[in-house]
C-alpha positions as a printed Julia matrix, in Angstrom:
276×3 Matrix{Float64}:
   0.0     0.0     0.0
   1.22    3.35   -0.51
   0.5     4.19    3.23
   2.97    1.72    3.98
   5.61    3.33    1.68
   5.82    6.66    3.79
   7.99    6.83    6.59
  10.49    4.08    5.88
  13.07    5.97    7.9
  13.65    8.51   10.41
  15.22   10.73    8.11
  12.58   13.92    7.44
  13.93   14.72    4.26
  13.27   10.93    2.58
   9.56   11.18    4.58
   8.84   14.61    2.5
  10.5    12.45   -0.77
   7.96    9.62    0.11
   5.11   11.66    0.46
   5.51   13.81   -2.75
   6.39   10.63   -5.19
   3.77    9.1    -3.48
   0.69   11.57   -3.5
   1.96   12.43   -7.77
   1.95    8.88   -8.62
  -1.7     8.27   -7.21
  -3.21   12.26   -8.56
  -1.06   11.86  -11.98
   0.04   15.9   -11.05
   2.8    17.45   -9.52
   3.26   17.57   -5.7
   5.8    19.31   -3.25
   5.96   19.92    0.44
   5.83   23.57    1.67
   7.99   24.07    4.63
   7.02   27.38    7.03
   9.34   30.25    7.39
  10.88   29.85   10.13
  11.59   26.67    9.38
  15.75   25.71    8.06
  14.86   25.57    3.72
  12.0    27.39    3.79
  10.07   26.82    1.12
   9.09   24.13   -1.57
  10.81   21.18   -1.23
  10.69   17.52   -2.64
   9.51   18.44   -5.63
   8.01   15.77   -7.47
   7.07   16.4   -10.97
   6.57   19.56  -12.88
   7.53   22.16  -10.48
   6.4    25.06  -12.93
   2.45   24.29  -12.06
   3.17   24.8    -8.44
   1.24   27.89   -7.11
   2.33   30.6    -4.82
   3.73   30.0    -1.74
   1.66   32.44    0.07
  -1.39   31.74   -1.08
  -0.58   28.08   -0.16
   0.46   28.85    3.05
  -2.7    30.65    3.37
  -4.77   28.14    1.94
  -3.04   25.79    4.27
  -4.27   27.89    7.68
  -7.61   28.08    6.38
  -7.85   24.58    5.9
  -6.39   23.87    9.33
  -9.07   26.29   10.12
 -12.04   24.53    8.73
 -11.13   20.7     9.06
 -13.2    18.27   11.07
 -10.88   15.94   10.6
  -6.55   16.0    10.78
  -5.12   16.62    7.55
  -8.37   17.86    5.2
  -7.04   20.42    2.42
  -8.04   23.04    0.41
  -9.28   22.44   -3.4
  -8.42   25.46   -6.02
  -7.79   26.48   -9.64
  -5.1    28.8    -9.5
  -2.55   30.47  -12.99
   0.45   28.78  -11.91
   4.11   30.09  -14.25
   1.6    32.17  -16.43
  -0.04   29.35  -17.76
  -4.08   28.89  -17.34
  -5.65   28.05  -14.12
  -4.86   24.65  -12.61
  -6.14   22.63   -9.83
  -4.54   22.81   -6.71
  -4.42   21.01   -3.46
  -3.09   21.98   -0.07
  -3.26   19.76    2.49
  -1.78   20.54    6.22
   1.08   18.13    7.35
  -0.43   17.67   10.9
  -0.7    15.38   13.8
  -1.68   15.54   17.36
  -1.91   19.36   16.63
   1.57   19.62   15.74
   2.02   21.36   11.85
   5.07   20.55   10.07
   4.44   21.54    6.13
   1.75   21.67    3.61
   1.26   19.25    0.83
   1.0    20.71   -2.31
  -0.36   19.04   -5.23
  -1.28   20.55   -8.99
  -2.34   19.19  -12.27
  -2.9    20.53  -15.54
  -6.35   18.68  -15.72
  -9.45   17.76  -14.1
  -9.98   18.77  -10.67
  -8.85   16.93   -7.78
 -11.79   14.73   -6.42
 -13.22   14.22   -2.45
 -11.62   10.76   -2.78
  -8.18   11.85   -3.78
  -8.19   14.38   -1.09
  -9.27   12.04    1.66
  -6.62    9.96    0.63
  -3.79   12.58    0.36
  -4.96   13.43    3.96
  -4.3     9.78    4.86
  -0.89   10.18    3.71
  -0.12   13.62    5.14
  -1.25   12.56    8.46
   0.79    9.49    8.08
   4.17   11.25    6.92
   3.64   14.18    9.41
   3.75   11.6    12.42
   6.79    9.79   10.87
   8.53   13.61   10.74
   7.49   14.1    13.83
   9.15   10.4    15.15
  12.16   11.89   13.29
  12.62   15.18   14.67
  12.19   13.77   18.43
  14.97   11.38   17.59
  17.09   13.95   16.45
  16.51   15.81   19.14
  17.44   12.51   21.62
  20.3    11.62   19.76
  21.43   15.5    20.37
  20.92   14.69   23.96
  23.02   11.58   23.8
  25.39   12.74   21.77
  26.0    15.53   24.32
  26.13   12.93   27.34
  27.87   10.52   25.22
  30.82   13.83   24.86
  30.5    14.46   28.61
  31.01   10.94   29.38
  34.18    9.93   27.28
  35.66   13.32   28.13
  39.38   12.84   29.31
  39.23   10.87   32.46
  41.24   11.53   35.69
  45.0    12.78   35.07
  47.54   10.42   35.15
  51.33   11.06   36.43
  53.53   13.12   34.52
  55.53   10.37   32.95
  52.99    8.72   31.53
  51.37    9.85   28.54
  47.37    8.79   27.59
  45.65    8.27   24.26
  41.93    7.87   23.79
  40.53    6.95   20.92
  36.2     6.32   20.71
  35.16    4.45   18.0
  31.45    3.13   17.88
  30.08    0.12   15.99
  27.21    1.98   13.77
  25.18    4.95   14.51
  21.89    3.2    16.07
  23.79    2.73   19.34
  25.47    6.32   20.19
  25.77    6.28   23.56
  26.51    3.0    26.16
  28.01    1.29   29.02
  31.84    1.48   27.81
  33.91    4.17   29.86
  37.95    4.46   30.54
  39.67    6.45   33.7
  43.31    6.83   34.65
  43.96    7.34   38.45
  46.56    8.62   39.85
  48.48    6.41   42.8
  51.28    6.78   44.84
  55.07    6.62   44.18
  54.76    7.52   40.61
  51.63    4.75   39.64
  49.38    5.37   37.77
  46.19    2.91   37.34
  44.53    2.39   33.88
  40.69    1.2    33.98
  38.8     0.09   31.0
  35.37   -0.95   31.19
  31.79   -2.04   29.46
  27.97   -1.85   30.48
  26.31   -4.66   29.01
  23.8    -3.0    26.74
  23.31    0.07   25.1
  21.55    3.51   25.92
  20.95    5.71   28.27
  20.13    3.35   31.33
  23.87    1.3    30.31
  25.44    4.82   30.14
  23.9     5.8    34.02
  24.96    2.06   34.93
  28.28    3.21   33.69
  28.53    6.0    35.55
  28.04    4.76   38.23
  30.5     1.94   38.07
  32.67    4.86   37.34
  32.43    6.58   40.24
  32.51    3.92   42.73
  35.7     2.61   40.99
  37.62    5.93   41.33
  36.61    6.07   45.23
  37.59    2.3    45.49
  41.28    3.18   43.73
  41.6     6.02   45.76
  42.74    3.5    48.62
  45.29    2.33   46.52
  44.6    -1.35   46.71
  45.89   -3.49   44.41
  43.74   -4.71   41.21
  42.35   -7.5    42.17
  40.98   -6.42   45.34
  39.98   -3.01   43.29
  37.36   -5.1    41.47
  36.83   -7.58   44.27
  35.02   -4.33   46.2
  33.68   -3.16   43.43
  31.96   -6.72   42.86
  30.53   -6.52   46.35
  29.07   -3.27   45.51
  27.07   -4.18   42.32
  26.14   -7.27   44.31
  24.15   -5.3    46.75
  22.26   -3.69   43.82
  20.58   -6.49   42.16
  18.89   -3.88   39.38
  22.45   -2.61   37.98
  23.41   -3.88   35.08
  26.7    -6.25   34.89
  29.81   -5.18   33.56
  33.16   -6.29   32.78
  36.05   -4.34   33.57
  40.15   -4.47   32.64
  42.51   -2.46   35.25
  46.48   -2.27   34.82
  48.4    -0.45   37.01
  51.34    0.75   35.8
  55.04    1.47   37.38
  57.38    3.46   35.17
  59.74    3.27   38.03
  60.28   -0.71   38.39
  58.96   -1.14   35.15
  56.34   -3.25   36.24
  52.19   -3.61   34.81
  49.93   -5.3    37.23
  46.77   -6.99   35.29
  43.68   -7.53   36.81
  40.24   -8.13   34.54
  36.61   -9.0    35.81
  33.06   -9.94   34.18
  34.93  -12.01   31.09
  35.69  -15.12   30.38
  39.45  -15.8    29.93
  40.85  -16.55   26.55
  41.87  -19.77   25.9
């Protein structure tokens, strides 16, 4: 169904593509989305067909409102003819891109033919209504992933400073771009005598509840080093602290502690299974 054919990502850009090839293949005209002023592109966009029998944007824009206006029902649009490029008058149809009162566009469809019918124009509200909830899907996901990209930054910033003669390079790299923020963290901490301990570690999971997880194994770990204890008995108390939490999330953790001056790395790793 074409229905189904709208809203195959959660990129607003291919929605407004879907919509427009969509709404000229079943009307046989030309269609485009409006966007609103203050909106970034402004103006027609996803232009599919003949963009020369497209009418004004401001009376489409109006037409739009007055539609909105006179609806009883989410989506119904406004039937013209209008002179569209100097040509003679065409048949035009604006239909609001709205849903749960939320606007984001007009459809705009033309044809240099007959009129546009009540059933085309219930069914171009179908698909409006069904696009403009898919843009709206994609805009709040943008706006998460903003959120978690921000955390994600906050998160992986440069952990706790090691000694002076030991020099630290980070390098993120995540699998994909479904999964931006998670459970994985690294710290340095700063011992006695010169040591400095190296932590790597992982959430299982992904998200924002791994990433809180995380955090929290972070922070207990750095309070735990503090003591300067050695490895083992570093994760050993941090074991008996996710053990009284039964709702945390497991993790696996690597710690080295390094010792420029004997030349010595103490390895310590918990929540794997050794290699064989």
């Amino acid at each position: 169904m074409a229905v189904e054919r709208i809203g195959t990502t959660l990129d607003e850009g291919v929605t407004y593509g879907e919509l427009t090839r969509e709404a000229a293949a079943q009307t046989g005209g030309t269609a485009a989305v409006l966007r609103g002023r203050s909106e970034a592109g402004a103006g027609y966009v996803a232009v599919d067909g003949d963009p020369a029998v497209l009418p004004d944007m401001r009376w489409a824009r109006a037409a739009a409102r007055d539609a909105a206006r006179e609806a009883t029902g989410p989506g119904e649009g406004r039937t013209a003819a209008l002179p569209s490029g100097g040509a003679r008058p065409v048949p035009v149809l604006c239909v609001p891109l709205v849903t749960d009162g939320l606007r984001y566009g007009v459809l705009v469809c033309a044809r240099d033919r007959a009129p546009f019918t009540r059933a085309e124009a219930e069914f171009l509200a179908l698909l409006t209504e069904r696009a403009a909830a898919h843009i709206r899907h994609a805009r709040e996901h943008e706006r998460v992933k903003g959120v978690v990209g921000k955390l994600q930054r906050a998160l992986l910033a440069e952990p706790g400073r090691p000694h002076p003669n030991l020099d630290v390079a980070i390098r993120y790299m995540p699998v994909g771009q479904s999964a931006l923020v998670g459970g994985d963290w690294c710290e340095t901490v700063r011992l006695h005598f010169g040591r400095t301990l190296l932590v790597v570690g992982d959430v299982m999971g992904h998200g924002l509840e791994a990433a809180v997880d995380m955090t929290a194994y972070r922070s207990a770990l750095r309070y735990i080093a503090s003591a300067d204890l050695p490895p083992h008995r570093v994760l050993r108390q941090l074991d008996d602290i996710a053990a009284t939490e039964p709702e945390r999330r497991q993790a696996t953790c690597l710690i080295a502690r390094l010792d420029p001056n004997r030349g010595q790395v103490t390895l310590a790793s918990a929540g794997h299974l050794p290699r064989p």
